[in-house]
N, C-alpha and C positions, 0 to 999 in steps of 0.2 A: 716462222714467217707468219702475219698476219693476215690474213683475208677478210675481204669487204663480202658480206651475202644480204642481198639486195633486202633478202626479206628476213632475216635474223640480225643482220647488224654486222658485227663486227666479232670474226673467233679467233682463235692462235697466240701467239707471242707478239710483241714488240718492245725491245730492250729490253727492260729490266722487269714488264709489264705480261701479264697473261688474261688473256677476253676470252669468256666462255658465258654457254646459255642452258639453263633449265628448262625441261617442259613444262612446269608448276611456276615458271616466271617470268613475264613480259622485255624485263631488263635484260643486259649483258653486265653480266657479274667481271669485276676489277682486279686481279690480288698482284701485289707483287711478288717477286723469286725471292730465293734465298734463304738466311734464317740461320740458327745452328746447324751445327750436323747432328746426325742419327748416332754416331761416336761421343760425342763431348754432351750429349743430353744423357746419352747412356752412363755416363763413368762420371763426368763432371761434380766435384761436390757442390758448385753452384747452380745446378740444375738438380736437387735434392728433391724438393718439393716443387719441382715440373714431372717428376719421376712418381710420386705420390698421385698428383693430380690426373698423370695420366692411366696409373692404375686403377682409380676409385671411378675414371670415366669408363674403361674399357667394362667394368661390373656393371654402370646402368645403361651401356650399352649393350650388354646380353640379357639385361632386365627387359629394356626397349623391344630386344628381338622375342623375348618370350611373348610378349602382349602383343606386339603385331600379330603372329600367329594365335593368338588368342580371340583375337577381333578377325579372324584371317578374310572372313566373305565380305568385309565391310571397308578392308582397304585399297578393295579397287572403288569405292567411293570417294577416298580425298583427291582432293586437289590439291596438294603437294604433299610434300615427302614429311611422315610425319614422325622421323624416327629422330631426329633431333627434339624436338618439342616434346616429344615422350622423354627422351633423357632428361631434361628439363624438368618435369612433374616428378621424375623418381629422385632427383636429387635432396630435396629436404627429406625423404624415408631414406636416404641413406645415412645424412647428415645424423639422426636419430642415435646410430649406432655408437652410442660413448666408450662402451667398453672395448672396443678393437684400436687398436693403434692408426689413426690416420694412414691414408695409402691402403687399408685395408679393410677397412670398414665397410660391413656389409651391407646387401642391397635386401634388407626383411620388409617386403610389400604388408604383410600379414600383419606388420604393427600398425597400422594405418591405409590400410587400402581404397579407405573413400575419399581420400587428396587424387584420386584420380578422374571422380566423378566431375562433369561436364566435358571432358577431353572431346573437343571436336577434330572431326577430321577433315574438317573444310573451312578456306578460311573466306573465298567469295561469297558463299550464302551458307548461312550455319542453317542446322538442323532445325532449331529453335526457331528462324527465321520461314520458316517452311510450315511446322506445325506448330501453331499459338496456345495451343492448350496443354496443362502437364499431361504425362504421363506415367500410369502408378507403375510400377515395378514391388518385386517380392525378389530375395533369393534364398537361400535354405543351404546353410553348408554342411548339414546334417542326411539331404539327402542328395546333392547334388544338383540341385533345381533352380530352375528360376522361372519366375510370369512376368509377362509387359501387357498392361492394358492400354489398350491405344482407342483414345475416345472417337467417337466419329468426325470423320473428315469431311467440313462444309467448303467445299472452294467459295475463296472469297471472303469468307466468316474464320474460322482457324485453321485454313489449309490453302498458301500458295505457290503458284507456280517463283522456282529458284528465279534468281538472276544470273544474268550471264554465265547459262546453261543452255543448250538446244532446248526449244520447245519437243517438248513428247507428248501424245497424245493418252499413253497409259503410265503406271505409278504402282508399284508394291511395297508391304511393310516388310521387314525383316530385324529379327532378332538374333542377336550370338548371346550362345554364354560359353566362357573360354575358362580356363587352369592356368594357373602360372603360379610356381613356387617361388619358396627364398632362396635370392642366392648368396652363396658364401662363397669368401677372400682361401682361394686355394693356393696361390702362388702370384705373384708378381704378371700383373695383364690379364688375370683369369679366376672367377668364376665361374661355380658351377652349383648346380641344385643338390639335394642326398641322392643319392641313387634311387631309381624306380621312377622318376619323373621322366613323361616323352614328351615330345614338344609335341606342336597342333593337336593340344587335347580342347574340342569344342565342340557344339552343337548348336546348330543353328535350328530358327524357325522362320517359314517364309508363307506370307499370304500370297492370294490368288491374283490375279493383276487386275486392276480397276482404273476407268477412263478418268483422267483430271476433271473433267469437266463435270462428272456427277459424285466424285468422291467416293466416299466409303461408309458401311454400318461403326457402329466399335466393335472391336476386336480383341481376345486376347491370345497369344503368342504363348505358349509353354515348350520347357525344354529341361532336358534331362541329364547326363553327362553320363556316358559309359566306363569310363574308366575311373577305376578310386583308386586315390593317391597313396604314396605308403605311411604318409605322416601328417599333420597338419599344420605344416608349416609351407601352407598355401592359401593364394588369392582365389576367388572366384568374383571374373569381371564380366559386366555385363552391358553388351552394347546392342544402339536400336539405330536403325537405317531405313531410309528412302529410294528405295531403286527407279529408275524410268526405262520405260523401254518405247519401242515403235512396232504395231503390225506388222507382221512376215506376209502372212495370208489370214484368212476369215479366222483361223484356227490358232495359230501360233503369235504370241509376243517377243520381243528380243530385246535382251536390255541392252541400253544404250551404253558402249565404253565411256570411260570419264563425266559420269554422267550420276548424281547424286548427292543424298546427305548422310551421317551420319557421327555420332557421338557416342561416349560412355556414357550411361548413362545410374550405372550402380552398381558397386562392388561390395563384398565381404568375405 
């Protein structure tokens, strides 16, 4: 049954129709029921290559979940859900793979890992839109490293307050740098990296907190990665974010929930 909610809209079933809502989206999403079965997609020989396509999704779908944890501090910064739109960016590095048979073709970040650079994770006010000036970046896959210099911030000049975001009165930089391996076609719905890989292998760096309204010196952000991988058939991604927070007391800032920017901003 359907229900009216005065200030969300419209959620539940009606006939053949199903209404539901995200917190990343102002709308009331539409879909209809039905569809094949879960049986005849399974066995069907006309559903062959639905069978394929859902195998090679489920691979940049554990891609997607490695790099979210990669990026881990900086996706409570987006504003929607950004694991679809990651599967997205990994699909041409999978496409790459000629020599595995379709359906199986693997997800090697490592042949191409800078098709991932600009990846924001907001789509109200990008990162970019926030601070106007580049930003250098370094990474080293030889020692595990990476630097973000981040030029000084003028409000007004190359640094603004987001849109339709709360106003906050303080602002910090933060850097990640994450690991994420290749992964390989192990069976039908499932990859998996070589052995020795653990997920949330990252390191973040986090400046001191500074009022918007007088900005900040430049700055640079370094970062190291404790753990070495057993092979090198891995990414090293590297993301830079915008935190805000509000005074607790004279002493203490608190960053703001839902409240921020943030992008990839350089891989190798």
């Amino acid at each position: 049954m359907a229900k009216f909610n005065p200030n969300f809209g419209l959620n539940g079933s009606l006939g053949n129709l199903s209404f539901y809502t995200r917190w990343d989206m102002e709308d009331v999403i539409t879909r209809t029921k039905g569809g094949a079965s879960k049986e005849k997609i399974r066995t069907s020989p006309k559903f062959a290559r639905t069978r394929e396509l859902n195998s090679e999704f489920a691979g940049r779908a554990s891609a997607s979940q490695w790099l979210m944890h990669a990026c881990w501090p900086h996706k409570a910064l987006a504003d929607y859900n950004i694991a679809g739109p990651l599967n997205t960016r990994v699909k041409p590095i999978q496409v790459m793979d000629t020599e595995s048979p379709r359906g199986q073709r693997n997800v090697r970040l490592s042949a191409n890992p800078r098709l991932l650079e600009g990846f924001s994770f907001n789509r109200r006010t990008s990162f970019d839109a926030v601070v106007r000036n580049p930003v250098g970046w370094s990474i080293s896959r030889e020692t595990l490293s990476a630097t973000v210099d981040i030029p000084a911030l003028l409000p007004g000049i190359n640094f603004y307050k987001p849109e339709k975001q709360p106003v906050c009165p303080m602002f910090s930089v933060t850097a990640v740098l994450g690991l994420v391996p290749d992964l390989y076609y192990v069976r039908k719905n499932t990859y998996q990296p070589a052995k020795g890989y653990e997920l949330n292998v990252y390191k973040d760096a986090v400046s001191d907190w500074y009022p918007m309204m007088k900005g900040s010196a430049a700055m640079s952000l370094e970062m190291q990665l404790d753990t070495v991988p057993p092979d090198l058939a891995f990414s090293l991604v590297l993301s830079i974010g915008i935190r805000f927070g509000t005074m607790v007391d004279a002493n203490t800032v608190e960053q703001v929930k839902r409240t921020g920017v943030a992008k990839i901003i350089g891989a190798a």
